[in-house]
N, C-alpha and C positions, 0 to 999 in steps of 0.2 A: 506441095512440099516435095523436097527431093526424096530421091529414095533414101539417100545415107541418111538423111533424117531420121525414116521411117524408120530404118534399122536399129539407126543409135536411140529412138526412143522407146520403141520397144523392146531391146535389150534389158534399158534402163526398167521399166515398168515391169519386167522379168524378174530382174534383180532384185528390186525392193521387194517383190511377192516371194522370192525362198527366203526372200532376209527374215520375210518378216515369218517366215513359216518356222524356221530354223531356229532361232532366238527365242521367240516365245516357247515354242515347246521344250527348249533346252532347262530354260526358268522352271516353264511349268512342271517338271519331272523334278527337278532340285526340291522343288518344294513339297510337292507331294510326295516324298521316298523320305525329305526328314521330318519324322514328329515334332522336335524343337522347332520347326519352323511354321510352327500351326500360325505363329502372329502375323504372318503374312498371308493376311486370306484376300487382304486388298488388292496385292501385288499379282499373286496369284489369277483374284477376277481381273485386273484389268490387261493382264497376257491371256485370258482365257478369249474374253472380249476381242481383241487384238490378231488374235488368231482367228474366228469365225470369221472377223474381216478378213485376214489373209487368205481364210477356204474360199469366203463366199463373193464379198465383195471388191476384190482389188482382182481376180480374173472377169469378173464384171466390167469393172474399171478398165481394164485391157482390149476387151469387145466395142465398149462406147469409145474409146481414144484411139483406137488404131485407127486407119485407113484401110488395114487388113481386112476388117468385118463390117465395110460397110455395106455389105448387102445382109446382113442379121436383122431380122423385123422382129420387134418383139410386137405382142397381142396387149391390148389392154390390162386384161389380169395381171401377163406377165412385168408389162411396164410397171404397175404399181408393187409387184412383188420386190423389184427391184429398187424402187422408190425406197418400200418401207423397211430394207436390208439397209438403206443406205445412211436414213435418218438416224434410223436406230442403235446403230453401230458407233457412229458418229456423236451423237447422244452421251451411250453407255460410258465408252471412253473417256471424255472429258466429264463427266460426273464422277468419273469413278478417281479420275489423278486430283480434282477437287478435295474429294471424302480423303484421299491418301495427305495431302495437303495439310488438311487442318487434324487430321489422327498425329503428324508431326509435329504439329505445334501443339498438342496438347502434353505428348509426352514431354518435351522440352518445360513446358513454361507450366504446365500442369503434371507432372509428373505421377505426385500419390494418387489424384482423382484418375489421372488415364489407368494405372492399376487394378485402381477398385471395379472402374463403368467398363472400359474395353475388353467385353466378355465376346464370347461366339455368338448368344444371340443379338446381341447390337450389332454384331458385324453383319452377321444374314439379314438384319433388319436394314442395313445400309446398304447390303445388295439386291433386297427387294425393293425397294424404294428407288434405285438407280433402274432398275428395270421398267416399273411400271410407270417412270416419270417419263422415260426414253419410249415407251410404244402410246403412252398419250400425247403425246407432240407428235409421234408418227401418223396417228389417226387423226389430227388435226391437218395433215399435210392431204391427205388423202379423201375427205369431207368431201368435196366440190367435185370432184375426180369425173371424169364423162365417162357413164356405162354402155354396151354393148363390145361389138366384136372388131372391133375397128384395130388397125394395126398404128404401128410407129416405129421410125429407125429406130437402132439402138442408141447412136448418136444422138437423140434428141427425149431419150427417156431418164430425165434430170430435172431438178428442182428447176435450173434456168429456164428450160423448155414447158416448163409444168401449166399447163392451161387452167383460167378458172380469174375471176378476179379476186379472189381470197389470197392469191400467192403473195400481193403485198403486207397484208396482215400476218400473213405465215413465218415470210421469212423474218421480219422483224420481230415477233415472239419467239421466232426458232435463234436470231441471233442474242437474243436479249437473255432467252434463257438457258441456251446452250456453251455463251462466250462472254457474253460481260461479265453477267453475275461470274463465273467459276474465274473470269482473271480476277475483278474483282478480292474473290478470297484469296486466290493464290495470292496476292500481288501484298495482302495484309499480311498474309499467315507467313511469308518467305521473311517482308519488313521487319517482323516481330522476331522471328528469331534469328536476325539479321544482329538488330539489336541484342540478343540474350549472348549470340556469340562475342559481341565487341565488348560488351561490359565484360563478359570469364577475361578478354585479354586484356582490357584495363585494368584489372585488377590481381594480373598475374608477373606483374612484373618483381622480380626477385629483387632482393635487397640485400647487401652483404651483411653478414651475420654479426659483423662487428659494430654496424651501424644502429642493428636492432634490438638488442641485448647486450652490452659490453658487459662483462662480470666484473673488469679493474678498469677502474677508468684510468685512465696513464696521461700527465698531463707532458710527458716528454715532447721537445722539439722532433724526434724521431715517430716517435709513433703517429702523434698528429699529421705529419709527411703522410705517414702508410693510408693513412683513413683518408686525407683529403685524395692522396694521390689514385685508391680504387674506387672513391664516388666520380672522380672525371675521367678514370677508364669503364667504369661499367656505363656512365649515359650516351657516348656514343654508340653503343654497340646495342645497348635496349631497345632506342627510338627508332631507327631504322628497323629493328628485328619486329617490335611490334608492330607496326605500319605495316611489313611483307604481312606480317600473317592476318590482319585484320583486313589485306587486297586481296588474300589466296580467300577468305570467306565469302568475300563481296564475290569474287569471280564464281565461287561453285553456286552460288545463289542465280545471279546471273545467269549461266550455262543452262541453267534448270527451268528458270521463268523463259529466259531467251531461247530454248527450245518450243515450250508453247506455245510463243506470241510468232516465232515464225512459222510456224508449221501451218496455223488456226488462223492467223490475221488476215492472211492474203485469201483464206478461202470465204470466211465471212465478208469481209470487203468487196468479195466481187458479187454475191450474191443481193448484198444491201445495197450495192447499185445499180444492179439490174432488176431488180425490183420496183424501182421508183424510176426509169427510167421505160422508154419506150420502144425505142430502137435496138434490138437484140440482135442486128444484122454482123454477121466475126462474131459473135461472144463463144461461139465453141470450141475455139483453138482456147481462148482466154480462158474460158473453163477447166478444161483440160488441164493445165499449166497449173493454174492454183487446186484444182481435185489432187493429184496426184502428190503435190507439197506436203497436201492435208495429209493424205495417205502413208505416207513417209513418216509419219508419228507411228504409226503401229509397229513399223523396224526397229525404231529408235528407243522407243516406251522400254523394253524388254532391256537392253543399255544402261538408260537411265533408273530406270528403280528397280534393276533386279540383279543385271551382269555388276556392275560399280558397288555391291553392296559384298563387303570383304567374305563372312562367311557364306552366298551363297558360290562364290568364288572358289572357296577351298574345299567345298562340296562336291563342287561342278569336278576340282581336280582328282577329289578324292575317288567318286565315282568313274570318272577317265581312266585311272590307274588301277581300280578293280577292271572294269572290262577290259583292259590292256593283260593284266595280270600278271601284273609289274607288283613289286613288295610296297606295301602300304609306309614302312615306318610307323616313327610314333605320328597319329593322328591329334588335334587338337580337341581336346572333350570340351564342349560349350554347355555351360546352364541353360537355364530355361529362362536367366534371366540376359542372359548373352546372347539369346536368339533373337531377342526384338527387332522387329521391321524399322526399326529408327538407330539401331545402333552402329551400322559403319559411316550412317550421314554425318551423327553428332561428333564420331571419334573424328571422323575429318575433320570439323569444324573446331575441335579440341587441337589436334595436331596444329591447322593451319594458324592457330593463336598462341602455340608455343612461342614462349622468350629465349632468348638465348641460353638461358641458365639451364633449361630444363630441354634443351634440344639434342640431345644426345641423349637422354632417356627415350625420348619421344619415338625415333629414329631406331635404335638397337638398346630398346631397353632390357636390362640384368634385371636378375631377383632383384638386387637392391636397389637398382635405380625406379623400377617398380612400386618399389614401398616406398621411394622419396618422393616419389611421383602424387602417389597419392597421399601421403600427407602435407606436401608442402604448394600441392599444383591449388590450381580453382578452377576443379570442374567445373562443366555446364551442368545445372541443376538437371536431374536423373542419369546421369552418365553411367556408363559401367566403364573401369579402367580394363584398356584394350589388352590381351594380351600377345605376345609374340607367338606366329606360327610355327 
């Protein structure tokens, strides 16, 4: 490789590791500093996760992919140490945006039950469970493992390089239950309230007031003009409105799963074919390229379920502006029920299936466009109506 390579990739492999240092611990302060925000204990673990990567494992990552450190031997021990950071992390992570997954779709399509069951300790019960399922997969990796004092590059202390003939058994349990099954859920749990969003906008389509309730029926040549003439101005302007917003849902669904399946596919994929293949002769540049794709989840996780969620947003600003020591203003006082970890998703998914009738509320809603809002809109079942910042 040239040198500009060298430099432009490790740059790059730089960069992703403050990103991802920088972001998660921005989240992770947001949430810990608000009480209201206790219902984000998931989001929380899986920037907690996300960041031990960024400490531990992605300057790791930077040691095995450079060409800068190719004289770093690690020792046996240290090899497996490094194995079992990698597994594990790797693990936690997608177990953990799995459990975030379907905690979503309950609140949505199960709303009262998510109420009652979604207490702290089911939550800690789902972070011990993500732990201990993540370091038994790792002790299965590491089973066969050859003891003594022996050395190895760095560059070759990776699942690809992993000695033993167990590693075909491994990786295909390790991909089976670290990446199907979790897309798997993801891929139903999104489906579903894919669905739950497109039925609120079938059935939010406004009706002129005349057409629903007449109080005098008028059987005037005049009047009947008016009625016919604003049922064939309101359908053009509906169907197209409903379609945008029922594409704006499909896209944030999208965005969300297509995040996963890019980050995670290319690294399972290359791993389940060099498993069953024989010739490992070049796989370490090819490694490298999809390690690092994986890796690139941990920047991004922090993005997706934590920065994108409106009030840890105005938190984040809120706190900006005390260290600054700039004047607060009036701040926005949240419930406890306006805190949920599910409520700037859903308000999206409300927004993006506004009709035209009700898009001016949506957009800079007033007190009263507020109260029209909610009594004439179709929420998504558990919603809180959003309020203006």
């Amino acid at each position: 490789h040239s040198i500009a390579q060298e430099v432009v990739g490790l740059f790059c492999m730089i960069l992703l590791t403050l990103t991802a240092l920088v972001a998660n611990i921005v989240v992770m302060v947001v949430i810990l500093k608000t009480p209201l925000f206790r219902k984000f204990i998931f989001v929380c673990h899986l920037c907690a996760v996300d960041l031990l990567s960024a400490i531990f494992l992605m300057p790791l990552g930077i040691i095995s992919s450079s060409s800068c450190f190719n004289r770093v031997i690690y020792s046996i021990a240290e090899c497996k140490a490094v194995l079992f950071l990698n597994i594990c992390f790797i693990s936690a992570s997608i177990l953990t945006i799995s459990i975030i997954s379907v905690e979503r779709y309950y609140y949505i399509v199960h709303p009262l039950r998510y109420e009652v069951k979604m207490t702290i300790r089911l939550a800690v019960a789902g972070v011990i469970f993500i732990w201990v399922k993540s370091v038994l997969i790792t002790v299965l990796a590491l089973v066969e493992w050859p003891h003594g004092n022996g050395a190895t590059s760095a560059s070759r202390c990776t699942v690809h390089w992993s000695p033993g003939a167990h590693k075909k058994v491994f990786v295909i349990l390790f991909s089976i239950t670290c990446f199907i099954l979790p897309t798997i859920i993801i891929l139903a749990v999104y489906s579903s309230i894919y669905r739950v969003a497109r039925t609120a906008s079938l059935q939010q389509a406004p009706v002129p007031a005349q057409a629903v309730a007449p109080r005098h029926r008028c059987d005037s040549i005049a009047s009947q003009v008016t009625i016919l003439t604003t049922r064939i101005l309101m359908l053009p302007r509906l169907i197209p409105d409903r379609l945008l917003g029922s594409n704006k849902a499909i896209l944030t669904l999208i965005l969300i799963v297509g995040q996963f399946l890019c980050c995670w596919l290319p690294f399972f994929a290359f791993h389940l074919h060099s498993s069953v293949t024989v010739d490992t002769v070049g796989g370490g540049h090819g490694e490298m390229v999809v390690t690092w794709i994986a890796y690139s989840s941990f920047a991004i996780n922090p993005f997706f379920y934590g920065l994108l969620n409106r009030q840890i947003r105005e938190e984040l600003a809120r706190l900006r502006r005390s260290c600054l020591n700039r004047p607060l203003g009036q701040e926005l006082c949240l419930s406890i029920s306006e805190a949920s970890v599910q409520e700037n998703f859903l308000q999206f998914l409300q927004r993006a299936t506004c009709t035209l009738e009700t898009h001016t509320s949506c957009i800079s809603p007033s007190p009263r466009n507020r109260l029209d809002q909610t009594t004439t809109g179709f929420p998504i079942p558990g919603q809180v109506p959003e309020e203006s910042s």
